[in-house]
N, C-alpha and C positions, 0 to 999 in steps of 0.2 A: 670489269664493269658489271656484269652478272653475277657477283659476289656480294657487290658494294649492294645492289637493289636487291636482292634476296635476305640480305642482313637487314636492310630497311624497311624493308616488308615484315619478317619477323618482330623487327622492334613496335611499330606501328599495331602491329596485331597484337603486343602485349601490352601495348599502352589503350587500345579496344577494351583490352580483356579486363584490366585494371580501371577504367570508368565505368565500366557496367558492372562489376563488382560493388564499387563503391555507389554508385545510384542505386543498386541491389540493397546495399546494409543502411545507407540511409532511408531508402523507402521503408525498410522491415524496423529499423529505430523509429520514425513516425507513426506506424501500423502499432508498434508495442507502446510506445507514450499517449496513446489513446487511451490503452484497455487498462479498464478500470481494476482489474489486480493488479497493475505494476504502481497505477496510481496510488491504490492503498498501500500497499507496501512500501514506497517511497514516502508516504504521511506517516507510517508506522516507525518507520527507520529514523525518519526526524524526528518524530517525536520521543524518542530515548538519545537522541543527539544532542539537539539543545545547544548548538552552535553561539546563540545573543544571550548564555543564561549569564557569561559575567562581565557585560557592559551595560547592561539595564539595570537601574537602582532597585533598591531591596524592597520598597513600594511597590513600583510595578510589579517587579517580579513574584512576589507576593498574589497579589491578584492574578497576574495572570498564573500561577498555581493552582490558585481556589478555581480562576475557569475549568482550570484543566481537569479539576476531582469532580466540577458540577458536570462536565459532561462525559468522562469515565462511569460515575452514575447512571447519565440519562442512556449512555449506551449498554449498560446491563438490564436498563429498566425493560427499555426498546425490546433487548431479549427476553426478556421474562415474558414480556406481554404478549409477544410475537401473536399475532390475531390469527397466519397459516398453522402452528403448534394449536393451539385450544378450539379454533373449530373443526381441525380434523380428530382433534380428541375427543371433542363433544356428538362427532357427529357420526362416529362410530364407523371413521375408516381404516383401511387395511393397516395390522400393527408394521410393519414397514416404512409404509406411509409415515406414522407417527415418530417410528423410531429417527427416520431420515430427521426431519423437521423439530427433534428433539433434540437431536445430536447437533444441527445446525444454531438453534435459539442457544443451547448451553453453550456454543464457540463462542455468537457474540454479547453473552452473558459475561465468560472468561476475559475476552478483550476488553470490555467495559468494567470488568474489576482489576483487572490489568493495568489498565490506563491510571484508574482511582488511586490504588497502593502505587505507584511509581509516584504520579505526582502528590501523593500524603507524603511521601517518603523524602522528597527534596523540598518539600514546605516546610516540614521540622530539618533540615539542613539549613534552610535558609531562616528559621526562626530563632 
């Protein structure tokens, strides 16, 4: 009798250990589907995936293309102008300073001609 309840006491404590685990990974899945890098990077992912690109007629697809180059642009533009880059350049803070915020504007310069040439590049696929 003190076997059978010793064996079921173990089991019970590992079916414990195994719901808190798992309210554990789901809590820390929730806490990461927030943060807004996973989120980017899950847009970034899709967006070279293109799952509906061959059940959508060549019309839509088409435009929704051109959206995709108008705001590949608007996201280089966004980096070029970057207003933190040019008033610490202008206003003669530490070259650090500038470098950071240089090095930052030209990534989302990169991603925004990134985005541009991918979707130029399946617009003449589909043209």
């Amino acid at each position: 009798m003190r076997k059978v309840n010793h064996e079921t006491s173990e089991i019970q404590e590992i079916s414990q250990r195994q719901r808190f685990v798992g309210k554990l990974f789901q809590f820390l899945k929730t806490i990461f589907s927030a943060c807004p890098y996973t989120i980017t990077g899950k847009r970034f992912v899709g967006f070279f995936q293109d799952k509906k690109s061959k059940s959508i007629p060549t019309m839509e697809r088409e435009q929704n293309l051109l959206d995709r180059v108008r705001k590949g642009s608007t996201i280089a533009l966004i980096g070029f102008f970057c207003p933190f880059f040019w008033v610490l350049l202008f206003s003669g803070a530490g070259q650090v300073d500038v470098y950071f915020n240089a090095m930052h504007s030209g990534a989302v310069i990169l991603i925004g001609i990134i985005f541009l040439m991918q979707s130029r590049f399946d617009l003449q696929k589909v043209q």
